[in-house]
N, C-alpha and C positions, 0 to 999 in steps of 0.2 A: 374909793377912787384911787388911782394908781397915781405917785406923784412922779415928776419927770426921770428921778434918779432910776428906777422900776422901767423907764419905757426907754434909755438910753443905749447907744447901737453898745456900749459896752456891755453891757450888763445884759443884754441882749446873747452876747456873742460869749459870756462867759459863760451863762446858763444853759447854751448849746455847748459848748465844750463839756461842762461836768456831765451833761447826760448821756447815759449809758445807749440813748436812743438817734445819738448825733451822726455818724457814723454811717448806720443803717438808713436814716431819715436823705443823709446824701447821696446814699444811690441809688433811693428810688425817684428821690427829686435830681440827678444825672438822668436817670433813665426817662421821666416825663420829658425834659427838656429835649431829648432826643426824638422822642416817641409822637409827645402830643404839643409841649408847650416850645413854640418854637423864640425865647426867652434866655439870650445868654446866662448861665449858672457862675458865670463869672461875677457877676450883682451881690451873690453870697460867698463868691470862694473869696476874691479878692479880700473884704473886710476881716474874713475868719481865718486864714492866713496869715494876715498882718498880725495878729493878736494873739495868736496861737503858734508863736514860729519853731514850739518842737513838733510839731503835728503838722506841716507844713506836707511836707512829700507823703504823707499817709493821707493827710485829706485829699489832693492828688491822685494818687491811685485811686481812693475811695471813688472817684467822681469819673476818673476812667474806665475802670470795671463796670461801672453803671452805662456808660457810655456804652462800651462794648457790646455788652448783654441789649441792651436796646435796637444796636445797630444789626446786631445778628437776627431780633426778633422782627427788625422791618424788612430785613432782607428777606426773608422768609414769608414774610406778608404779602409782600410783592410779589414772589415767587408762585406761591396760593393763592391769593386770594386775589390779584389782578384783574382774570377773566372775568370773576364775580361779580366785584364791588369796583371796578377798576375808575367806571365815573366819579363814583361819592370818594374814592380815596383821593385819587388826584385834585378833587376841586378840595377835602378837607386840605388838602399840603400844598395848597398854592396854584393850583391852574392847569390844566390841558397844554399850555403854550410851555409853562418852566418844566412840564414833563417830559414834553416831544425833543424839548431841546437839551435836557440833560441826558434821557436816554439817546440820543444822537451820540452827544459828547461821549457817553461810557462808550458806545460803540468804535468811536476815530479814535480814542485818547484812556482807556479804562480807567487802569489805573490810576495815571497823572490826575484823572479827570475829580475822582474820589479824593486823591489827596490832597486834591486844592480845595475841593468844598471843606473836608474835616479841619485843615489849618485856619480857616477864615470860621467869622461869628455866624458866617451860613445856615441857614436851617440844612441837617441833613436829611430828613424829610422824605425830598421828591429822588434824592441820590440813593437811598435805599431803597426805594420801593421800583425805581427803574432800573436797577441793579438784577434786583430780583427777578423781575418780570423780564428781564432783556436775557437772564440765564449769566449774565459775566458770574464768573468765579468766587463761589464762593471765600475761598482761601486767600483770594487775591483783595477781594473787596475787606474782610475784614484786616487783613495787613496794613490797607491803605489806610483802614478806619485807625488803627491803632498805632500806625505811625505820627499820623496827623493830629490825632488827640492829644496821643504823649508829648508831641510837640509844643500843642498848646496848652496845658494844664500842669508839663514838667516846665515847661519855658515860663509858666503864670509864677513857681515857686523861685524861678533864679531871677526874676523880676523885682517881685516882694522881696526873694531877699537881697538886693542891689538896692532898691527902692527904701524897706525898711521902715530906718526910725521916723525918717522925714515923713513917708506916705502914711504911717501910721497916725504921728501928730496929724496931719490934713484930715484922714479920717476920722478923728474923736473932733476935731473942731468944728466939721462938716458935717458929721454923718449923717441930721436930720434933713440936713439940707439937698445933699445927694440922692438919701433914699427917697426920698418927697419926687426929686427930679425923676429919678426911675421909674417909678410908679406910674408918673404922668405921662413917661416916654412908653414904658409897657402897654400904660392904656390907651393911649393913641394908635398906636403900632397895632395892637388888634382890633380899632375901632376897623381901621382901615385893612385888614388884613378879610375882617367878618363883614365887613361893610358891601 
């Protein structure tokens, strides 16, 4: 049996650092979040940043690129596979109604429209896949994507490190009690998201 020291977010978060698999593990857990699990990755950067603060703007990038790569494959999805599966995609990412009404918005507002979903905890989701499907630019949608991301995942490291020593002590003091709380917020949120 594991004793507490073994399941502590530190020990936790150091054992992610040392492996050679950490890294690679963030960007395709970026790219779920993007893709499938519509689930802030800020849950895991925020704690692994604070802990890791030479690795701070590589984990960062790590988690953008993933982003990116993601956002290019939903736009693309859209793009194909619309006409096809166009029900089952829309009702997987949220609804006929957040469809109608985001592809509207790319149409009055394009690009603004992408950059404001990407800076917010938004699912991007129904923004790529109406992007797609609506034909907006591809070059323009991922600019948005990657402005907006940078913003928030470079803005997440000048945070942490403003934030720092204090938000670090909060999370070792906290951290089972936080993660307990997310968990419960994640699983609510899709109770009701698959409900």
């Amino acid at each position: 049996m594991l004793d507490s020291k073994e399941l502590s977010a530190e020990t936790w978060l150091d054992r992610l650092d040392r492996s050679a698999y950490a890294l690679p593990l963030l960007f395709v857990l970026s790219m779920m979040e993007t893709l499938i699990i519509p689930i802030p990755i800020e849950a895991i950067l925020i704690p692994w940043m604070l802990s890791q603060s030479r690795r701070r703007w590589t984990i960062a990038s790590v988690a953008l690129a993933g982003n990116i790569t993601a956002a290019a494959l939903g736009y693309w999805l859209g793009a194909l596979a619309m006409e096809q599966w166009g029900d089952t995609l829309i009702s997987l990412f949220g609804g006929a109604q957040a469809y109608d009404s985001f592809a509207e918005e790319i149409h009055n507002n394009g690009f603004i429209s992408v950059l404001a979903v990407g800076v917010t905890p938004t699912p991007l989701q129904i923004a790529m896949l109406a992007a797609g499907a609506t034909g907006y630019s591809f070059l323009l949608f991922l600019l948005a994507v990657t402005l907006s991301r940078s913003v928030r995942y470079f803005g997440l490291v000048i945070l942490v490190n403003v934030a720092g020593e204090a938000a670090l002590k909060l999370w070792k003091r906290y951290s089972r009690q936080i993660g307990a709380a997310l968990l419960v917020l994640a699983g609510v949120w899709l109770w009701f998201l698959f409900s």
